[in-house]
C-alpha positions as CSV (number, residue, x, y, z in Angstrom):
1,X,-19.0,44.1,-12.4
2,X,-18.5,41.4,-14.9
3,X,-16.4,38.9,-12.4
4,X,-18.6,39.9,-9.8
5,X,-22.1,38.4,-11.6
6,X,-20.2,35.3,-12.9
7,X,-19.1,35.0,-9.0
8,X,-22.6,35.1,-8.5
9,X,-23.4,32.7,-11.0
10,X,-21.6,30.2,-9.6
11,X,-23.1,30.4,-6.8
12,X,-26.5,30.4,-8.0
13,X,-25.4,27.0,-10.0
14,X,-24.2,25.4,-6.9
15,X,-27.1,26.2,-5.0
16,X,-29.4,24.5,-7.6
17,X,-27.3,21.5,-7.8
18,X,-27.3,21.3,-4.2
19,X,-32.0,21.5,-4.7
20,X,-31.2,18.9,-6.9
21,X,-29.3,16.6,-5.4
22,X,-31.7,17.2,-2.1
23,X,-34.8,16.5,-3.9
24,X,-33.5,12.9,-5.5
25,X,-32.3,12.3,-2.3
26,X,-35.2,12.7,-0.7
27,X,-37.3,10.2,-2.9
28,X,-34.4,7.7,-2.2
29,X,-33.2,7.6,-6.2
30,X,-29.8,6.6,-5.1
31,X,-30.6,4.3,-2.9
32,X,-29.4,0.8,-4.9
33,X,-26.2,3.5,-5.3
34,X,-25.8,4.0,-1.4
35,X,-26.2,0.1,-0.7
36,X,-23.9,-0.7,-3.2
37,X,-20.9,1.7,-1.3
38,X,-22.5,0.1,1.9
39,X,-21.7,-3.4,0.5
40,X,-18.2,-1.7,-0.6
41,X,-17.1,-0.6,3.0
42,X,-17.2,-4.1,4.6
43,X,-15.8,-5.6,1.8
44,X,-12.2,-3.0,2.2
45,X,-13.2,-3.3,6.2
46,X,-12.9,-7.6,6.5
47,X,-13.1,-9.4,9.4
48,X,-14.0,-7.8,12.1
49,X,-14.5,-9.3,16.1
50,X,-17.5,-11.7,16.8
51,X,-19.0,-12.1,20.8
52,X,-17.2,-15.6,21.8
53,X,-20.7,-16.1,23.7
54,X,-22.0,-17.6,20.5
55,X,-21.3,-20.9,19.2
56,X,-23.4,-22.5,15.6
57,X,-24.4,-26.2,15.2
58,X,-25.2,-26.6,11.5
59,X,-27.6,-29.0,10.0
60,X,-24.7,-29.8,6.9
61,X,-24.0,-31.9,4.5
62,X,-22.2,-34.7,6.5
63,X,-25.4,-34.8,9.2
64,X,-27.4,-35.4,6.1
65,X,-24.8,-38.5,4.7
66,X,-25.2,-40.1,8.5
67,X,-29.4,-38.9,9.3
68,X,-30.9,-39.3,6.3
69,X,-33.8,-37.0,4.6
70,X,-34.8,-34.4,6.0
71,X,-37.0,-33.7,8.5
72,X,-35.1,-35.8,10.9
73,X,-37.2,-37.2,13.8
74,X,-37.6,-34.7,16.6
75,X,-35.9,-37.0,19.4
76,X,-32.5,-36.5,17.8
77,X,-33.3,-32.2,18.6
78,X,-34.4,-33.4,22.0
79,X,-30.8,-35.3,22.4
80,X,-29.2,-32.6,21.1
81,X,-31.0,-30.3,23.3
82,X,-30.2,-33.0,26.4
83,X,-26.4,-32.5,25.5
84,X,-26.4,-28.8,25.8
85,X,-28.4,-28.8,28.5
86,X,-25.4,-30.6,29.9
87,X,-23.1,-28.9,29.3
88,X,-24.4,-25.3,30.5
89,X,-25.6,-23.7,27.3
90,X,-27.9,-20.4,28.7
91,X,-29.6,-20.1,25.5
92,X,-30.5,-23.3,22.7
93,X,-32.0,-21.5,19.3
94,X,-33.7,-24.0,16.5
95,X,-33.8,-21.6,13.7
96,X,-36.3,-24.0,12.0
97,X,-39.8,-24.3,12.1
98,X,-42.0,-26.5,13.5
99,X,-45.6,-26.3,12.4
100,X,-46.9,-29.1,12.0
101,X,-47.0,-32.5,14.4
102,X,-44.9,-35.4,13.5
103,X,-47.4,-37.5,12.6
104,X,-45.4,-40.4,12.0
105,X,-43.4,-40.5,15.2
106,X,-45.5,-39.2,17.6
107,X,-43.2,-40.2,20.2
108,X,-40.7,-38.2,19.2
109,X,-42.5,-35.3,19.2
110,X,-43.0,-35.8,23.4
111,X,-39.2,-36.8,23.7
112,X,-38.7,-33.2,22.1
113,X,-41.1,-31.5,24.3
114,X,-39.6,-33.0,27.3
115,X,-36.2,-32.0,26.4
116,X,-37.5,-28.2,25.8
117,X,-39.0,-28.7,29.3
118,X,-35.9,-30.2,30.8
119,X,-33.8,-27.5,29.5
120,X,-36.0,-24.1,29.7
121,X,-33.9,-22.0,27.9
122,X,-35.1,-23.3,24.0
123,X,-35.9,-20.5,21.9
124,X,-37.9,-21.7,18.8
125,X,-38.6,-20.0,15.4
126,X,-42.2,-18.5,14.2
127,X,-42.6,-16.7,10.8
128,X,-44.9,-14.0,9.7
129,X,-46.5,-14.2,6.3
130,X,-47.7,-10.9,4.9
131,X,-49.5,-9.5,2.5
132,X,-49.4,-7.2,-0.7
133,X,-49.3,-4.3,1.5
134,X,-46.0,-6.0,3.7
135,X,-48.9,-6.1,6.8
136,X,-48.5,-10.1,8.6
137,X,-51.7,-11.5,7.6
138,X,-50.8,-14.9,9.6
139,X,-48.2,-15.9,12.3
140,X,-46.7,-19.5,11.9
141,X,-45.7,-20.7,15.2
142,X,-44.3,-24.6,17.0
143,X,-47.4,-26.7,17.7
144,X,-48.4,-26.0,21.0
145,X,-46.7,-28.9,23.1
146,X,-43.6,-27.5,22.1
147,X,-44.6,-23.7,22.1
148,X,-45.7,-24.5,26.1
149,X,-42.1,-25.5,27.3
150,X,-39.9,-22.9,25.0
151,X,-39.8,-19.1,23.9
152,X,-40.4,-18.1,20.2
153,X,-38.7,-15.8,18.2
154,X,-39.7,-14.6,14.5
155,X,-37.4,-15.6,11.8
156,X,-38.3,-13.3,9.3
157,X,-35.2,-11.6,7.6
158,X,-36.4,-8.9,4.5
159,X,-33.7,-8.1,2.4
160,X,-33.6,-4.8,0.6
161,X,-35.1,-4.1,-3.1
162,X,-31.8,-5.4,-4.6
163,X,-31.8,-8.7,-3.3
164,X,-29.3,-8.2,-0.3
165,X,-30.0,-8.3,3.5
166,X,-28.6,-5.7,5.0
167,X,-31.1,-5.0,7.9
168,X,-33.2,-7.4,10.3
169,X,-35.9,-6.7,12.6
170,X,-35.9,-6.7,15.9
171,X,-39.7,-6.8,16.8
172,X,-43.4,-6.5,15.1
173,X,-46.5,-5.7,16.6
174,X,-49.2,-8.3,16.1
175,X,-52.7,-8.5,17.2
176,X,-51.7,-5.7,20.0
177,X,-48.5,-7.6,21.5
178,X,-45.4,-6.9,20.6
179,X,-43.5,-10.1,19.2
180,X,-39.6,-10.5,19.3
181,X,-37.2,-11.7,16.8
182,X,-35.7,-15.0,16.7
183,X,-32.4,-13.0,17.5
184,X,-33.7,-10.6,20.2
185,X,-35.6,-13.6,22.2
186,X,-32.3,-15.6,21.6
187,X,-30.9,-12.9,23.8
188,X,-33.7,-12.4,26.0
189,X,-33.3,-15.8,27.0
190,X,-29.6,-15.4,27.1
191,X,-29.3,-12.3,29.3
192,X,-32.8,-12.6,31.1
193,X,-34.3,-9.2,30.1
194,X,-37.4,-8.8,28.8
195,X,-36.7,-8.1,25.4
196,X,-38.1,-4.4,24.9
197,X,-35.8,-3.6,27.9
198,X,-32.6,-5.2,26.0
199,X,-33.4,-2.6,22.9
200,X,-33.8,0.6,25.4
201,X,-30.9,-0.5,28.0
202,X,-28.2,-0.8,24.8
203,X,-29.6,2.4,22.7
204,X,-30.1,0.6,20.0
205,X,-30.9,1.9,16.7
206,X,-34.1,0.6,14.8
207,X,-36.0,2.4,12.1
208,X,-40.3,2.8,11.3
209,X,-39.9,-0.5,10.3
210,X,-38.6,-1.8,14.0
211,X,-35.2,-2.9,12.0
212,X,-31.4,-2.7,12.7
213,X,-28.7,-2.3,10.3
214,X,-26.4,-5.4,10.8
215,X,-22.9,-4.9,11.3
216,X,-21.4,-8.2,9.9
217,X,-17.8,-9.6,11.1
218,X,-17.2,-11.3,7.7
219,X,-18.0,-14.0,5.6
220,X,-19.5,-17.4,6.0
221,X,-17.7,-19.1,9.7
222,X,-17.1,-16.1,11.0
223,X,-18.4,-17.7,13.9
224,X,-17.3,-21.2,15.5
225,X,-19.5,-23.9,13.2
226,X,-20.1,-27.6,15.2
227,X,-21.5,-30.3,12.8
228,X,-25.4,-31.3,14.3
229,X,-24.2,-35.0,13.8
230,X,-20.9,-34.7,15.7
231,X,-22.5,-32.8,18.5
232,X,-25.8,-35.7,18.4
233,X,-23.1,-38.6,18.7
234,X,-20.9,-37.1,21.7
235,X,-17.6,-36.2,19.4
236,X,-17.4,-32.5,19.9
237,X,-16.5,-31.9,23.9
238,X,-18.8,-30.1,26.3
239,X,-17.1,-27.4,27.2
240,X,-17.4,-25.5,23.9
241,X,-20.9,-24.6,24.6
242,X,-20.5,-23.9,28.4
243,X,-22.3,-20.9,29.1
244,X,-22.9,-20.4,25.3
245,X,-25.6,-19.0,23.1
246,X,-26.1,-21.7,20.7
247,X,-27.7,-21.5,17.5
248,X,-28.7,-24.5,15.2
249,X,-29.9,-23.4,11.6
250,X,-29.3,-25.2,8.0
251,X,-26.3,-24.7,5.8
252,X,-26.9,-27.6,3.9
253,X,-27.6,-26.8,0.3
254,X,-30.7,-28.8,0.2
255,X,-32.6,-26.8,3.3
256,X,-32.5,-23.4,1.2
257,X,-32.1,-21.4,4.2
258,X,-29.8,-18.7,2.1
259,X,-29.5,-15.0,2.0
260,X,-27.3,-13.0,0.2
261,X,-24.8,-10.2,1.9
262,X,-22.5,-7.7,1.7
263,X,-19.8,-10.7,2.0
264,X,-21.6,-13.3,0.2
265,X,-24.3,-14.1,-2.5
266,X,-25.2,-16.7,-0.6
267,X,-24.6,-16.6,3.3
268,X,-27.0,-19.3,6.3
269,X,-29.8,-17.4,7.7
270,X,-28.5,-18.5,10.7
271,X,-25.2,-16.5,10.5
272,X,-27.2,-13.8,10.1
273,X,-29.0,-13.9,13.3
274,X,-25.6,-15.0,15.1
275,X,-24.3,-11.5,13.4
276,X,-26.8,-10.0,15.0
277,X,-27.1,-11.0,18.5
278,X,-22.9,-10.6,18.7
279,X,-23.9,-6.9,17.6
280,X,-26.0,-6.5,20.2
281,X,-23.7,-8.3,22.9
282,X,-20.9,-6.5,21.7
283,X,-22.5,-2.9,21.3
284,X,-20.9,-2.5,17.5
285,X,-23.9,-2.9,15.6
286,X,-24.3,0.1,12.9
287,X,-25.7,3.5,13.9
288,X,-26.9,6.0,10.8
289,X,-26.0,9.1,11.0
290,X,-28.6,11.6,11.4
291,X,-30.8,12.3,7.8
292,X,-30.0,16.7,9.1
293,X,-26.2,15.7,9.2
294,X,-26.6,14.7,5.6
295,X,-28.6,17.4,4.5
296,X,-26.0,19.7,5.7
297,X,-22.9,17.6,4.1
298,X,-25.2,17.7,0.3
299,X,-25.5,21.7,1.0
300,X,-22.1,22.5,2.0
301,X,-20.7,20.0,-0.5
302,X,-22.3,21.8,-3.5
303,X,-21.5,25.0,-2.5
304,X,-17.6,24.2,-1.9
305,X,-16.6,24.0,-5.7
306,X,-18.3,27.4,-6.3
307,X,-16.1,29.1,-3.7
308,X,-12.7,27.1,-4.8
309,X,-13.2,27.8,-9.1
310,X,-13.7,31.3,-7.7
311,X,-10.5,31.9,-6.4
312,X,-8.7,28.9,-8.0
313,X,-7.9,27.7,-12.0
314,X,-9.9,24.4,-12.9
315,X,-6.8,22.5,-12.2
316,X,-5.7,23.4,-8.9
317,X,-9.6,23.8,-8.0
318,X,-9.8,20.0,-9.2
319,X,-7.0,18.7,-7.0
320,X,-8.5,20.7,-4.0
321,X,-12.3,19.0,-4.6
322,X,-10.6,15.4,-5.0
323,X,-8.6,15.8,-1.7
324,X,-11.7,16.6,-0.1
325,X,-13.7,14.2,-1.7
326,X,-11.0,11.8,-0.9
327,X,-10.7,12.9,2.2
328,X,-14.6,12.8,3.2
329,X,-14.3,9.0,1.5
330,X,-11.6,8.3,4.1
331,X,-13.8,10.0,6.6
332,X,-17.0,8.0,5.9
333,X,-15.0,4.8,6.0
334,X,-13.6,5.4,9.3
335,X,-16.1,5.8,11.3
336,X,-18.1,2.9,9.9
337,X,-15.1,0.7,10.7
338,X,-13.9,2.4,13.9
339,X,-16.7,4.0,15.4
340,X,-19.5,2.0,13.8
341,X,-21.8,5.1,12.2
342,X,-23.1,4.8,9.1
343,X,-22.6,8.0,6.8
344,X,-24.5,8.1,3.6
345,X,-21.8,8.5,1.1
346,X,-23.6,8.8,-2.4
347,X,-25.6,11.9,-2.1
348,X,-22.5,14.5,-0.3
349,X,-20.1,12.8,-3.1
350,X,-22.4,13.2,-6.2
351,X,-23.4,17.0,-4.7
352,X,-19.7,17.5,-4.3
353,X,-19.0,16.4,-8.1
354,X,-22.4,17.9,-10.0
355,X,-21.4,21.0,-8.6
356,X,-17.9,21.0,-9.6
357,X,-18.4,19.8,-12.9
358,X,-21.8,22.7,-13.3
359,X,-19.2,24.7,-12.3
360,X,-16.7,24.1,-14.6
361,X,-19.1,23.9,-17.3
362,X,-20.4,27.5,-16.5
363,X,-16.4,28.5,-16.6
364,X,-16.0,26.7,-19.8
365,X,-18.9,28.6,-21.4
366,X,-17.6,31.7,-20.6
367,X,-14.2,32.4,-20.1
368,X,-12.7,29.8,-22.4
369,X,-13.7,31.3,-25.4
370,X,-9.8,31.4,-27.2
371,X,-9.9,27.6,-26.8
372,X,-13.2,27.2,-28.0
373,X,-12.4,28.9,-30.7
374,X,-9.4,27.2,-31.5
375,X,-11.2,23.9,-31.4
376,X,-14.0,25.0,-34.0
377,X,-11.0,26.5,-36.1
378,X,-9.1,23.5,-36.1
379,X,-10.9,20.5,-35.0
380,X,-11.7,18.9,-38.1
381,X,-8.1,19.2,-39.5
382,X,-6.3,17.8,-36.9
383,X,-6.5,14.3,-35.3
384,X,-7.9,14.3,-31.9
385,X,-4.2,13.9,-29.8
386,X,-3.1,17.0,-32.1
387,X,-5.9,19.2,-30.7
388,X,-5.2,18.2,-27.1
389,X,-1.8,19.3,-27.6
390,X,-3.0,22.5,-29.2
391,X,-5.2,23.6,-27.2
392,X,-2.7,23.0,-24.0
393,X,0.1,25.3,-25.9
394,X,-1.5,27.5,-28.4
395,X,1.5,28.7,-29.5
396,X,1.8,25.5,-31.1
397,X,-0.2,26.6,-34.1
398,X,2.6,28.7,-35.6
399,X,3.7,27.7,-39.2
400,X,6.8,25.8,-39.0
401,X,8.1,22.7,-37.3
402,X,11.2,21.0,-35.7
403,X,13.4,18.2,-36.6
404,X,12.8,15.0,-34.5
405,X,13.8,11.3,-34.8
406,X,10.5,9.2,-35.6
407,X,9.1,6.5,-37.6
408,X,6.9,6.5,-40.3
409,X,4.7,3.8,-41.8
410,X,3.1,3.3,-45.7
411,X,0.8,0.6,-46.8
412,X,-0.7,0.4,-50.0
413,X,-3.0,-2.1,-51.4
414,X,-1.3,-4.0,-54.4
415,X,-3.4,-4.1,-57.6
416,X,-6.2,-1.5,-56.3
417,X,-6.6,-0.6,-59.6
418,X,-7.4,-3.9,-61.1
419,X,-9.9,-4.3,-58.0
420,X,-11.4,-0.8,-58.8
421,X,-12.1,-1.4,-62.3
422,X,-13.5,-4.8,-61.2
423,X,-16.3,-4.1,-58.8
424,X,-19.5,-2.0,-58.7
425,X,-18.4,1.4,-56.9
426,X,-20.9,0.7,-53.9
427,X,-19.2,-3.0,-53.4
428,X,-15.6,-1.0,-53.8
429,X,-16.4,1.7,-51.6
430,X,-18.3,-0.3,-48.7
431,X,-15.3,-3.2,-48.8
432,X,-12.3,-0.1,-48.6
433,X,-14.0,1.2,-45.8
434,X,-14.2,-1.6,-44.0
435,X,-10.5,-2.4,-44.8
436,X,-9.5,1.0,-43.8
437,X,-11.4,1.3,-40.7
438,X,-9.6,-2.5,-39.9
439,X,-6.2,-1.1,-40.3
440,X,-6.9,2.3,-38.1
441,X,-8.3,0.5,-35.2
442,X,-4.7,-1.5,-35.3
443,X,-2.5,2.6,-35.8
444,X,-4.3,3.7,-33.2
445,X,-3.7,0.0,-30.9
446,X,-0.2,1.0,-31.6
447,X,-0.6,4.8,-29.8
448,X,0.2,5.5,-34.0
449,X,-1.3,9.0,-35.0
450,X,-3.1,8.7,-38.1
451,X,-1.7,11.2,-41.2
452,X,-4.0,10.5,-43.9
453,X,-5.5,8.1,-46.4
454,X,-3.9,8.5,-49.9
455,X,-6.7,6.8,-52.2
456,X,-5.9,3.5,-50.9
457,X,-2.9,3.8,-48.8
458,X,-2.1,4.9,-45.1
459,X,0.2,6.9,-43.6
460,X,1.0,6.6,-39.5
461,X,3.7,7.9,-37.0
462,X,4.9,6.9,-34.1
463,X,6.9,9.5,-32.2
464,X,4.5,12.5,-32.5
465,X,2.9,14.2,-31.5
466,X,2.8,12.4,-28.4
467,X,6.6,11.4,-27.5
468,X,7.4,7.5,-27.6
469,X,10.6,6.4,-26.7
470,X,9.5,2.6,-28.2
471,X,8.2,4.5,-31.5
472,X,10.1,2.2,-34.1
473,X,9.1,-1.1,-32.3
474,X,5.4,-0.1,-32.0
475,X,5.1,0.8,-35.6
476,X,6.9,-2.4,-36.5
477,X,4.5,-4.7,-34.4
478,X,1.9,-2.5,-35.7
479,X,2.6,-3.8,-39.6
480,X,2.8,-6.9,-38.7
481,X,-0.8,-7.0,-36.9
482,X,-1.8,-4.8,-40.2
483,X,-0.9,-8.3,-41.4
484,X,-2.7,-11.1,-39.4
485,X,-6.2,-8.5,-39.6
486,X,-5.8,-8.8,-43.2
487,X,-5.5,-12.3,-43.2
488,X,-8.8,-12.0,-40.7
489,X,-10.6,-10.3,-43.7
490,X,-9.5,-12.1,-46.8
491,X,-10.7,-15.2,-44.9
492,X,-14.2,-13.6,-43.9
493,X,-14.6,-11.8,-47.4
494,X,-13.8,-15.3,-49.3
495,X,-16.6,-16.5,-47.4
496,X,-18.9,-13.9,-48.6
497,X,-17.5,-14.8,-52.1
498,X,-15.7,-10.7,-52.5
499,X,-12.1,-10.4,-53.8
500,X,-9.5,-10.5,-51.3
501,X,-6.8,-7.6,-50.6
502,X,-2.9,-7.8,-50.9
503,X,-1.0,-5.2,-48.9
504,X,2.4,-4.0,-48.7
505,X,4.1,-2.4,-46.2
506,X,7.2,0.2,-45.6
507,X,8.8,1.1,-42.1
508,X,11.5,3.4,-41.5
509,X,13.0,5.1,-38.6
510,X,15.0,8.5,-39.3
511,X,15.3,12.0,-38.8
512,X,12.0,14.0,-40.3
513,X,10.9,17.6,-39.7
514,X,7.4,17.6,-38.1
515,X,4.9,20.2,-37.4
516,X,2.2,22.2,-39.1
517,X,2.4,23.1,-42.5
518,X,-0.3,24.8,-44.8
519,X,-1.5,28.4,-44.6
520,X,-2.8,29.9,-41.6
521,X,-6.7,29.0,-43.1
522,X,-5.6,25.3,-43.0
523,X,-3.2,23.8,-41.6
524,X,-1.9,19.7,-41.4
525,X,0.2,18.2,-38.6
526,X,2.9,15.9,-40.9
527,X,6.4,14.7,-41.3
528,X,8.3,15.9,-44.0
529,X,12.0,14.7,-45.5
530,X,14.0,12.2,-47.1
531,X,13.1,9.5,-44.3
532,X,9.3,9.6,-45.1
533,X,9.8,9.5,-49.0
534,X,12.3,6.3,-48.1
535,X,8.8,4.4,-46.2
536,X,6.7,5.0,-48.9
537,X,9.8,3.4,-51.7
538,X,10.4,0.8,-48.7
539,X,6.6,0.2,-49.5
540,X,6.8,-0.1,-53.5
541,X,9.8,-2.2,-52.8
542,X,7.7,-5.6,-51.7
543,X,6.2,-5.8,-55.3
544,X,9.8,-6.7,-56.3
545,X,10.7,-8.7,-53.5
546,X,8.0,-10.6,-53.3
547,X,7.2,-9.7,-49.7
548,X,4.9,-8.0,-47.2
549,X,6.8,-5.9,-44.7
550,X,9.8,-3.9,-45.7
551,X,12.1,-2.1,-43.3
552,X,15.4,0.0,-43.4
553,X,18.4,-1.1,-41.7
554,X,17.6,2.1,-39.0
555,X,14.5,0.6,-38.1
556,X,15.6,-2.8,-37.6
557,X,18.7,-2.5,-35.7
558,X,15.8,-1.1,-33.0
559,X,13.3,-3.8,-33.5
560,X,16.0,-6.6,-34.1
561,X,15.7,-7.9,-30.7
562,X,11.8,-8.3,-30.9
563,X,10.9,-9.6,-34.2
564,X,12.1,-12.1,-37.0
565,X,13.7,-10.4,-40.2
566,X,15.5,-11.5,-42.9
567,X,18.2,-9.1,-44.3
568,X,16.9,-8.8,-48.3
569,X,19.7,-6.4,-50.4
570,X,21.1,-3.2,-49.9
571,X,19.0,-1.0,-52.4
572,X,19.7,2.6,-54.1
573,X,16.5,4.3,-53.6
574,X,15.7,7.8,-55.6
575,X,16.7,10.9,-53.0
576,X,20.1,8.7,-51.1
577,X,23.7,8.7,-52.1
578,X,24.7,5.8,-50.6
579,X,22.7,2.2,-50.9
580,X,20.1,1.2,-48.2
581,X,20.0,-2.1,-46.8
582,X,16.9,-3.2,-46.0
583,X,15.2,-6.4,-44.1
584,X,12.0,-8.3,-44.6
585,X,10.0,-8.8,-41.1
586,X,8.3,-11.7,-40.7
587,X,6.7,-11.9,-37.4
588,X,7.5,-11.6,-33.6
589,X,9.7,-13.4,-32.0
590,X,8.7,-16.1,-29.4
């Protein structure tokens, strides 16, 4: 009866994660999450194929060195215009607006106008401008000699809350007509549809808001780029824009016309409308998936983990959800690369993993109650790579230990004393802690586990609990960064005007018995045995030789090959029958 609630249990917790995840969903809250793993897929996608119809003449930086300021007078468009003309473009689009007359060169303006007439297939840019509500309040459009001979197209692009276009419109409705973008009358003209029939003839996708998610081929140039001045002045041949679509917009720093995308923080305006019409000619621009297909991914997703930690332990239930979480992240990718649908990803994933981890938790709660145990019981005498290991093999907390070959580290502060009798206790205490806490962060840098504090000297292993086959090197590159942090703090406490510190420091590599030793109320995860007592007299021992770092001859025919060290005596310490040579370490070798 008892498995058979907790089995419902589970289920009742992956139901509610699954309410939960719907009803942020719902309200969009992971929306700046979803464009960001939007953003992610084209980035792992690339390059993708661009229509060859569709060629780019850039107002850049070398026009500007040969034309001058801008605007440039409006003959050199009609020219330009002239020369495509020529050469059999089916579509010219100025992705530039026009508002105003040229005051100043009048002529220029009818040159222009003739061209547009001479051609008949000029598409020119309008703009909305809206109000607080995002209704258009005004419609910017080419003065009327020029809006007589050419077709207009909006150039508005809206880029989502986080900065990024990711979408463009395809038409608005204004004062009761409906009003095509600069990219969708670019193609009207191109194809000679009407533009409403272009939208319904290729299925396209558009939203409330009359936009289409943009499937973009890459970065900036994805498309073929033609300099304005080169193409003005005859250089570039005629035959690259035969039967083209050609688009002229600014990529010259100075004309601001920039956008950031998923490929770019700042990408031409223009490139985005050219990524757009080769969507459209090329049938690949993004289709979402349906908003019931989701639904039914966050539901089943949440209720998945709940059946698998059922039948499964944590572990193998965990590899299970990864694989299909991997596996529906593989899935997701595909199609938006292959097959060019767009699944949302964030919502299913975070269903999938709030109900695994609810899950677990619940599990944790209930039927883990030994460990839990064990870690209140033991938690606060043990460091924290000790409890890991003890709560993956309780048998581990038996009395006893074993014999391994480790190293052991002392350091001791020289003349604490003298500096404790010295100083008020609060100055004593706050500056030993900050010392102490110094020299843990380096143990622990080291993978070192932390034995204790004795008054003013630390204790450290390398070599348990967690196995290191490098164990004497690390602890010997460990004292000598003990070092150069001291040196850190003498130099910052002499500025505060507080005494300075002198350490010394005893390494030694042997064989030790480690394990648990106490009673069974308390117990303390050391090293015992002649090697450890050798450290701490290898520590003593620099007050006689005048140095810092002390090693035996065990430890340093490990580290030789790493370090500097200078071979000091061989010494009879308390506890050894035969003499130990030992070795000062100065620092690492280049």
């Amino acid at each position: 009866m008892a498995i058979e609630k907790k089995k419902l249990m589970t289920y009742l917790i992956s139901g509610g994660i699954a309410l939960f995840v719907l009803l942020f969903w719902g309200i969009d809250a992971f929306q700046d999450l979803e464009n960001k793993s939007a953003d992610m897929r084209f980035k792992i996608r690339g390059q993708s194929e661009v229509s060859k119809d569709i060629a780019i003449i850039a107002f850049d930086e070398e026009s500007f060195k040969y034309l001058g300021r801008w605007p440039w007078p409006r003959k050199k468009h009609g020219q330009v215009v002239d020369r495509l003309r020529r050469a059999g473009a089916k579509a010219i689009v100025f992705d530039m607006l026009l508002p105003e007359p040229d005051l100043e060169h009048p002529a220029s303006d009818a040159y222009f106008a003739g061209a547009l007439k001479r051609s008949g297939r000029v598409v020119l840019a309008s703009y909305f401008q809206y109000d607080d509500r995002g209704d258009p309040v005004d419609f910017l459009m080419p003065i009327s000699r020029f809006l007589k001979q050419s077709y207009i197209g909006f150039a508005n692009i809206v880029p989502e809350l986080d900065g990024v276009c990711r979408k463009i419109p395809l038409f608005k409705q204004y004062e009761g007509n409906i009003v095509p973008s600069l990219s969708l009358a670019s193609l009207a003209v191109f194809l000679d549809k009407d533009p409403v029939e272009i939208i319904k003839s290729r299925n396209i996708h558009i939203d409330e808001y009359h936009e289409m998610l943009i499937n973009f081929a890459g970065g900036y140039e994805s498309f073929p780029y033609y300099s304005y001045y080169d193409v003005l002045s005859g250089k570039v041949p005629p035959e690259k824009f035969k039967d083209k679509l050609v688009l002229l917009g600014g990529t010259a720093s100075g004309l601001f016309d920039f956008k950031p995308i998923p490929f770019s923080p700042t990408f031409p305006g223009v490139e985005i409308h050219a990524n757009t019409i080769s969507n459209i000619l090329l049938g690949n621009y993004l289709k979402p998936c349906s908003s019931l297909i989701v639904f039914l991914f966050i539901i089943i997703f949440a209720l998945v983990p709940g059946f698998v930690l059922n039948r499964l332990s944590p572990l193998y239930a965990g590899g299970v959800i990864l694989a299909a979480m991997l596996g529906y992240t593989l899935f997701v990718f595909y199609v938006f690369a292959s097959n060019y649908v767009y699944i949302e990803f964030v919502a299913p994933v975070l269903s999938f993993a709030l109900s695994y981890f609810g899950v677990l938790f619940y599990r944790f709660m209930t039927e883990e109650k030994e460990k839990r145990w064990i870690k209140k019981t033991f938690g606060q005498y043990v460091s924290p790579k000790v409890l890991e290991k003890i709560m993956a093999d309780p048998a581990s907390l038996k009395l006893g230990g074993q014999k391994q070959v480790l190293t052991v580290l002392f350091s001791d502060i020289r003349g604490f004393t003298t500096i404790t009798e010295s100083l008020p206790p609060e100055e004593l205490v706050s500056q030993l802690n900050e010392y102490l806490s110094s020299m843990v962060e380096v143990v622990f840098r080291y993978d070192g586990y932390l034995d204790k504090f004795i008054g003013d000297a630390v204790m450290a292993i390398w070599g348990a609990p967690a196995p290191q086959n490098d164990h004497a090197r690390r602890a010997v590159l460990c004292a000598i960064e003990m070092m150069e942090e001291l040196g850190k703090l003498n130099e910052k406490w002499r500025a505060e005007g507080k005494k300075e510190f002198d350490i010394g420091i005893g390494v030694n590599t042997g064989e030790m018995t480690v394990g648990n030793t106490g009673s069974a109320g308390k117990l303390q995860y050391t090293v015992l045995g002649d090697n450890v007592n050798l450290a701490s007299r290898l520590e003593g021992l620099n007050k006689e030789y005048k140095t810092h770092i002390i090693v035996s001859e065990a430890t340093y025919r490990i580290v030789k090959d790493s370090v500097e060290a200078k071979h000091l005596a061989a010494v009879k310490v308390k506890g050894k029958t035969k003499a130990v040579e030992i070795y000062q370490v100065k620092g690492r070798k280049e």
